[in-house]
N, C-alpha and C positions, 0 to 999 in steps of 0.2 A: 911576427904573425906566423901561427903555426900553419902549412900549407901541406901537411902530410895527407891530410885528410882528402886536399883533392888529388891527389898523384895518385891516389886508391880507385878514385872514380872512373868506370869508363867513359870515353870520350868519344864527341858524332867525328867521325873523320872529313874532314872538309878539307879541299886546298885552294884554287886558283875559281873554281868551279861558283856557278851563281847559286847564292845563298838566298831565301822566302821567308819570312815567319807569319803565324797567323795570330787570331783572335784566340786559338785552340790550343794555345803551348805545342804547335808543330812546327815543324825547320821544312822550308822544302828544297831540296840540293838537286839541282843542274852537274850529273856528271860529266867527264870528260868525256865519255863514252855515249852520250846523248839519251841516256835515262835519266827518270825523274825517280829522285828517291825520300819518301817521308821520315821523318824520325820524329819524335817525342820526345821534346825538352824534359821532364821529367822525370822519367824513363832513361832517358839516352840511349835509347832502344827503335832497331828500324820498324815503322807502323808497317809502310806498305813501299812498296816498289809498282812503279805504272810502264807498263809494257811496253820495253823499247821499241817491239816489232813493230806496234801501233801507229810508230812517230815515223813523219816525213823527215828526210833528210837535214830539211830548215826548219824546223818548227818554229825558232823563236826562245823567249827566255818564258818562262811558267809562269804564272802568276797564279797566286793566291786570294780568294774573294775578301774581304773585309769581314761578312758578314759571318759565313759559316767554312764549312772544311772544303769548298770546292777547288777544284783547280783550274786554269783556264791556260791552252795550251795552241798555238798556231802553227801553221804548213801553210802549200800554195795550195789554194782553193777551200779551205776548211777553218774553222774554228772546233775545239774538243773541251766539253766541260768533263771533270774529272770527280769521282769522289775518292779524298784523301784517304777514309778510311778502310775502302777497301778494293781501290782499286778500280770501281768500277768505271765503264764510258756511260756517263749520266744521256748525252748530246753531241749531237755530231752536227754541225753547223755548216753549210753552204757557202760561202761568201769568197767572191773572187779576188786571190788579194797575190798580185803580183809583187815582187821584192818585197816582201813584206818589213815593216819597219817598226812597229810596234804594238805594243796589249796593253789596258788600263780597264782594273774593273772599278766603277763610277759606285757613289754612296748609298742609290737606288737599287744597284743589283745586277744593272746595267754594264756589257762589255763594251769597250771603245777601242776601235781597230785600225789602224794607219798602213795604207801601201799605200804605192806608185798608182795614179789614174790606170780605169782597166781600158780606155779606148785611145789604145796607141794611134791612132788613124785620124787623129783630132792632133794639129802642130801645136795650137793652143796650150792644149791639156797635156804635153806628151810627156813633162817634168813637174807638172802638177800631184799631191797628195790626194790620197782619196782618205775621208774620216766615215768608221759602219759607227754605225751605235747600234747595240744587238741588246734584243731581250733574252738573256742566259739560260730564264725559267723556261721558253716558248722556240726559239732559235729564231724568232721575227726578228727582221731587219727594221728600227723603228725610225732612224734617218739616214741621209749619206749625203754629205757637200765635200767639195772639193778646195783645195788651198792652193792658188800657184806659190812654185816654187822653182824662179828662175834663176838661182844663185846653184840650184843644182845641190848645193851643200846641208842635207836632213840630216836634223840633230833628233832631239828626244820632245817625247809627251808626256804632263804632270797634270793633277788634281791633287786641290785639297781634299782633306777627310769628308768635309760636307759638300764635296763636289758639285759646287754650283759654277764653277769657274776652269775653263784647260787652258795649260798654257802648254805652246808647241815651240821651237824653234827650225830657222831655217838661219845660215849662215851665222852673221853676228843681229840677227835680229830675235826677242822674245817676244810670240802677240799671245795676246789673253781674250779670250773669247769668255761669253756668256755660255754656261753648257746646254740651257734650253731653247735659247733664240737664235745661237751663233751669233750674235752681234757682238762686235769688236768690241774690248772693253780698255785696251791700251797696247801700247807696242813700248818697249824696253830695247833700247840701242847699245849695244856691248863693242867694246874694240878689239876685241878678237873671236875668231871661231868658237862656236860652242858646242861641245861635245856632249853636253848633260847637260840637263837642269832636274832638279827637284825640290819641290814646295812643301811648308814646314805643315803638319795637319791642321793647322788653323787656318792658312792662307796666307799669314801676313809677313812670312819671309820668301825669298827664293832664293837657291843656292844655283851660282853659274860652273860648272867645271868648263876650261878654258880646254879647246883640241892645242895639239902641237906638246915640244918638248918641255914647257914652263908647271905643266900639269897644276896650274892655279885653281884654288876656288875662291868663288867671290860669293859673297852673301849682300843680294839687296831687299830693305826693307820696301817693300810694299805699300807701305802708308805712304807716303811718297807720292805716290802715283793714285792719281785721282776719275773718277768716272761721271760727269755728270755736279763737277765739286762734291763729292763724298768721295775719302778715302777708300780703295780698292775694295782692302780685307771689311771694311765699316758695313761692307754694302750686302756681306753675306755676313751676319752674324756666326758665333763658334758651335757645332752642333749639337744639338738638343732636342726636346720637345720643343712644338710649337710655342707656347706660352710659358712662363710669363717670361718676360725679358728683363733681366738682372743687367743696368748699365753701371760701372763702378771701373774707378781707374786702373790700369794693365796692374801697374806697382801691386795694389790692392788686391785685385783678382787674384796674381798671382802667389803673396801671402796667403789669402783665402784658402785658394785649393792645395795648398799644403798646410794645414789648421793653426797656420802661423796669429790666432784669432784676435790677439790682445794687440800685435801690431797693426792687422787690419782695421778694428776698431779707432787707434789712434791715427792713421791714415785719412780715413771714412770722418772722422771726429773735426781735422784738421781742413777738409776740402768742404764740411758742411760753413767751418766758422769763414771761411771766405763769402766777403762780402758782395764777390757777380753772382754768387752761388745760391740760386732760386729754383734750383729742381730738386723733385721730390727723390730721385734717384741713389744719390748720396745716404738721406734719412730710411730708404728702404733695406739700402744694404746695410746700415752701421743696425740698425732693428735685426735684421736677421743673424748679424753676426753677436750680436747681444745675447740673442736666443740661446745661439749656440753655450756662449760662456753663460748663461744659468742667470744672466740679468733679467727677467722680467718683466719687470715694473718698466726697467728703463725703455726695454725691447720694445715694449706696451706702447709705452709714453710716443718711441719714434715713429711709429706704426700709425698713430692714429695722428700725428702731426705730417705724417706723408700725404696720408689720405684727404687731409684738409687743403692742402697744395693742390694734390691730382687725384680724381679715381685712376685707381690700378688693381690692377689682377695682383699684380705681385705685394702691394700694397695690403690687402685684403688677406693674403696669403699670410703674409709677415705677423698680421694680427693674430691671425689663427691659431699660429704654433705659439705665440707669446700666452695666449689666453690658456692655452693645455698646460705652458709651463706651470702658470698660477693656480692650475684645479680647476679651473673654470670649464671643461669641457664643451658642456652644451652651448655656451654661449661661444665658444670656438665652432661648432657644427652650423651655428646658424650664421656665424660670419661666411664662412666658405659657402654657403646657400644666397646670402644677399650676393656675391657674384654673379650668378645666373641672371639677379635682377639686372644689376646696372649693366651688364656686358653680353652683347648677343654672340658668342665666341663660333667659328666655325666646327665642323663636326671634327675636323683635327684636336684643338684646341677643348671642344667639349669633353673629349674623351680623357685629354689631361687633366681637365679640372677634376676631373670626378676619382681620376686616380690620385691625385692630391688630396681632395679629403679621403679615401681612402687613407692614403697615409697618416693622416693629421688623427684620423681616427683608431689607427693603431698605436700612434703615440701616445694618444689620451687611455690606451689600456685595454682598451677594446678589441684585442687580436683578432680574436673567432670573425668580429663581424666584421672589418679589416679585408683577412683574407677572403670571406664570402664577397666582398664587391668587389676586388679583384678579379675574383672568380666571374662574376656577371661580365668585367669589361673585357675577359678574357675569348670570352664568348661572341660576346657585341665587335668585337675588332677585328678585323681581317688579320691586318699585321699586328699579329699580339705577341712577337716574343718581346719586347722590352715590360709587357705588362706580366709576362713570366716569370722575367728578372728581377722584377719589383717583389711577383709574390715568394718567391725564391727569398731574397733575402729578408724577406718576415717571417719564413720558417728560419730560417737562419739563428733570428732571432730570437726566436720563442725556443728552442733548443738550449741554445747559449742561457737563456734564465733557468730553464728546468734542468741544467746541468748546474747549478749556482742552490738550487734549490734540492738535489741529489734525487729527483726525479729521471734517473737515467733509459730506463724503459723509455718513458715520455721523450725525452731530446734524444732518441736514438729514432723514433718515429718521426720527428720533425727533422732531423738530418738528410733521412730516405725521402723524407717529400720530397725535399729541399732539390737533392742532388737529383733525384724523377723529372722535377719540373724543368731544370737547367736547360738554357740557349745561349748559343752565342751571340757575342755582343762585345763593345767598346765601350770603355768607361768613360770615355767623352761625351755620347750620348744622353749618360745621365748627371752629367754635370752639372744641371742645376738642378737635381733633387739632392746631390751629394754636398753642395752649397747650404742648401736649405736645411738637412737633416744630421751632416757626417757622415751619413752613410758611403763606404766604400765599395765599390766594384768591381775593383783589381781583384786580379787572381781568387774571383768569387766559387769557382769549382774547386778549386786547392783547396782553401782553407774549409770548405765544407766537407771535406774527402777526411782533412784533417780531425774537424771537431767530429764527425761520425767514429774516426780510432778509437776517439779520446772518450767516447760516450761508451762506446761496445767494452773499451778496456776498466775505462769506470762500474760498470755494470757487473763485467766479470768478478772484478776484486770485491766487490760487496756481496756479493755470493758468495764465493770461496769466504771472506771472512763470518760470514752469517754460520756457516758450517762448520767452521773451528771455534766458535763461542758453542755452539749447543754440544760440537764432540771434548771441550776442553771444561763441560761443567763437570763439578767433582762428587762421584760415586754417583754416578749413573749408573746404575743397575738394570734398570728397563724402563722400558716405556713401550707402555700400552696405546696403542694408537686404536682409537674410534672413529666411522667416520662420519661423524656428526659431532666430534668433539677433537678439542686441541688436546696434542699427544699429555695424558698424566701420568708423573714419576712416580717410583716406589719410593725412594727418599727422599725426604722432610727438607735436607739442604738444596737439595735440586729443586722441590717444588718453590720453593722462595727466589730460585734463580732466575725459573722460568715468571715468575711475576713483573 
C-alpha cells in the first residue's frame, strides 16, 4: 500500500494530552499547558483556541456536546459553555463544585456535574458525591441528589448515547441509576478497583478499566442484568424518533444497518419459519428489508400479513413504501392517512408520522411537495433540526438527479439549499428512517460540500465546451448578432452548423 500520500499530509499534533471529537469533524485537544485547542478533521487545520487566561487552574477535562459545536468546561465554583467555532463564553454557570470529579453532557442538552458534597459540616455527607444536572441553554440547575461514598475510592460517570441511564462508580462497585427518576436500576460487583468505566452508545455494553498496575479492561454485557425482569439496554430502546419501533434480532439489525440486505432477509426469513414465532415483528422487518432489495409484491404480501397479526404503525409503514415501489402511489398516501385512524400517537410521535409520509411522498416522486411539508413541520416543531436533516438530504437528492440528468445550474441550486439548511446531528438518530429508506447520514456535510465541487466544476466544462464548438465552427466570417434574434452567419457551412 502506497502511504506517500499521507507523509505529505499535515498532521493535528497531539501527545499524551486528552483527545474530544464531535458530531462536527472537530478534535478538541486538552494541552499540556491547560488550553483548550480545536482543530478540524478535514482541514487539519486549528479552528480556534479558548483562552487559557479564562481557565481556573483545575478546570477539568473539556467536553464536547453531542448535539452541536459547544464546549463544556469546569473550575471550582463555575461551569463555562464554550462556542468551538469561535471561541466565544456562550455561559458562565454558578454551581458549587468542590474537588470537582466530573462532566457528561446528557442526550437532552442537559450537563451532568459530580463533586464532593458542598456541606462539609454534615459527618454524614462529608465523602458523599454531589450529582447538578444543569440546563446548558438557561444555566438552571434542574436537579441535585447526593450518592454516599464511603469507600472513599471515586471512579468515573458514563451515559449512553440515548441517555436514559448513568452509570457511576465508587470502589469495586458499578450502580446504574434511571437518569430521570434516580431510581437504582442495578448495581455491578467487580473484584477490583475501578478507575473507568465507559458505555458502548447503545447501552448494552460496559467497559471496566481496572486501577492498579494489571491496567485490564473488562467488557460486560449488559443484558445480563435485568430491571424489573427486562433486560437493562431492552428497557431503553437504541435512539431514534419516537415511532415506530422496528424489533428484529441483534444478528439481523446488525446485517441491516450495514445494507448486508439479502442476508438479513435470510435471517428475518429463518426466525419467521420458526414454529413459537407468532409476532408480527419478524414479517415487518423481512417487508421492509424486501422493499429495500426492489421485491415488491413480496414486501407487499409481508406487510399486509403483519398487519393481519397486529395493527402497527410500522406495519402500515412497510406497506406504504411497498405500494410506491409498485406505482401505486395514492393508494400508498392513503395507507400512511389510515394510521391517524387506528392510532392516537402522541404530539412526538405525531410529528414523526407526518414526516414519514413526507418521505413516502418524496419517494413516490413528488419532491417539490415532499420538501413543502417538511417545511410546514419545520415550522410546527420546536426542535426541528432532525426535520432539517431530513429536508437536507432531499435536496441532496434532487441535485444528485439533476446532475444525472446534466441540469447543472439546477443541482448546483439544490446543493446550496442543502448545505444552507445543514445541523448538526448523529446518525443514530435516524436509524430507523435509514432502515426503512437507505438513506445515509454519515458525513452528510462532506459529501454535500463534495457534490456541490462536482456540480460547479460540471457546469464550468460545459461552458467552456459550449464556447469552443461555436469558436471551432469552420469559416466563421461573422456573425451578426440581433437582439431579438439568434446570432446569423454569413456562411452557408456555418449556418447548417448552427442548426
Amino acid at each position: 500500500m502506497d502511504r506517500r500520500g499521507d507523509r505529505e499530509r499535515p498532521c493535528i499534533p497531539v501527545g499524551r494530552e486528552d483527545i474530544r471529537e464531535n458530531s462536527l469533524g472537530q478534535v478538541l485537544q486538552r494541552t499540556a499547558g491547560r488550553s483548550c485547542i480545536v482543530w478540524d478533521i478535514g482541514t487539519r487545520k486549528e479552528v480556534q483556541t479558548l483562552n487559557p487566561n479564562e481557565f481556573e487552574l483545575e478546570f477539568g477535562t473539556p467536553k464536547f456536546s453531542p448535539q452541536d459545536g459547544r464546549i463544556a468546561t469546569a473550575a471550582d465554583n463555575c461551569v463555562r459553555i464554550w462556542d468551538s467555532n469561535n471561541g466565544r463564553l456562550i455561559r458562565h454557570i454558578r454551581v458549587k463544585l468542590i474537588k470537582f470529579y466530573g462532566l457528561l453532557w446528557q442526550s437532552n442538552g442537559h450537563l451532568l456535574a459530580v463533586s464532593t458534597f458542598n456541606d462539609d459540616t454534615s459527618e454524614a455527607f462529608r465523602h458523599a458525591k454531589m450529582f447538578y444536572q444543569i440546563d446548558a441553554s438557561t444555566g438552571t440547575i434542574l436537579a441535585k441528589w447526593t450518592v454516599p461514598d464511603r469507600d472513599y475510592h471515586w471512579g468515573k460517570v458514563a451515559t449512553p448515547k440515548h441517555g436514559e441511564f448513568i452509570a457511576y462508580t465508587i470502589g469495586h462497585t458499578v450502580t446504574i441509576l434511571d437518569a430521570s427518576t434516580r431510581t437504582q436500576l442495578g448495581l455491578i460487583q467487580h473484584s477490583q478497583d475501578i478507575a473507568s468505566i465507559a458505555l458502548s452508545p447503545d447501552g448494552r455494553f460496559l467497559a471496566i478499566g481496572e486501577r492498579g498496575a494489571s491496567g485490564k479492561i473488562v467488557i460486560k454485557n449488559l443484558s445480563c442484568f435485568t430491571y424489573a425482569g427486562v433486560p437493562l439496554p431492552r428497557i431503553y430502546p437504541l435512539p431514534s424518533f419516537q415511532e415506530p419501533d422496528i424489533r428484529v434480532d441483534d444478528a439481523a439489525l446488525a446485517l441491516w444497518e450495514y445494507d448486508q440486505l439479502a442476508d438479513t432477509e435470510a435471517l428475518l426469513t429463518t426466525a419467521i419459519a420458526t414454529p413459537q414465532n407468532t409476532s408480527h415483528h419478524a414479517l415487518v422487518g423481512r417487508a421492509l428489508v424486501r422493499a429495500r432489495l426492489r421485491q415488491w409484491d413480496a414486501a407487499l404480501d409481508d406487510a399486509e400479513k403483519s398487519i393481519k397479526i397486529q395493527l402497527s404503525i410500522i406495519g402500515y409503514i412497510a406497506k406504504s413504501v411497498a405500494l410506491v415501489g409498485k406505482g401505486e402511489k395514492h393508494k400508498a398516501y392513503r395507507t400512511c392517512d389510515i394510521l391517524f385512524h387506528h392510532f392516537l400517537p402522541s404530539a412526538g410521535s405525531l410529528t414523526f408520522l407526518l414526516l414519514i409520509k413526507a418521505i413516502v411522498v418524496f419517494m413516490a416522486g413528488d419532491h417539490d411537495d415532499a420538501i413543502s411539508r417538511v417545511d410546514d413541520l419545520i415550522a410546527m416543531v420546536h426542535d426541528n433540526s432532525k426535520y432539517y436533516v431530513v429536508q437536507v438530504y432531499m435536496y441532496l437528492l434532487v441535485g444528485k438527479l439533476r446532475m444525472e440528468s446534466r441540469h447543472y445550474e439546477g443541482a448546483i441550486r439544490s446543493f446550496e439549499r442543502a448545505r444552507a439548511q445543514m445541523r448538526a446531528h448523529t446518525t443514530q438518530e435516524f436509524l430507523v428512517i435509514s432502515l426503512i429508506t437507505g438513506w445515509k447520514f454519515d458525513d452528510l456535510g462532506i459529501r454535500i460540500r463534495r457534490h456541490l465541487c462536482e456540480a460547479q466544476y460540471a457546469a464550468s466544462c460545459a461552458k467552456c465546451q459550449s464556447r469552443k464548438l461555436m469558436i471551432s465552427a469552420p469559416q466563421f466570417n461573422k456573425i451578426y448578432v440581433k437582439p431579438y434574434m439568434r446570432p446569423v452567419v454569413a456562411s452557408k457551412q456555418a449556418s447548417l452548423f448552427s442548426r
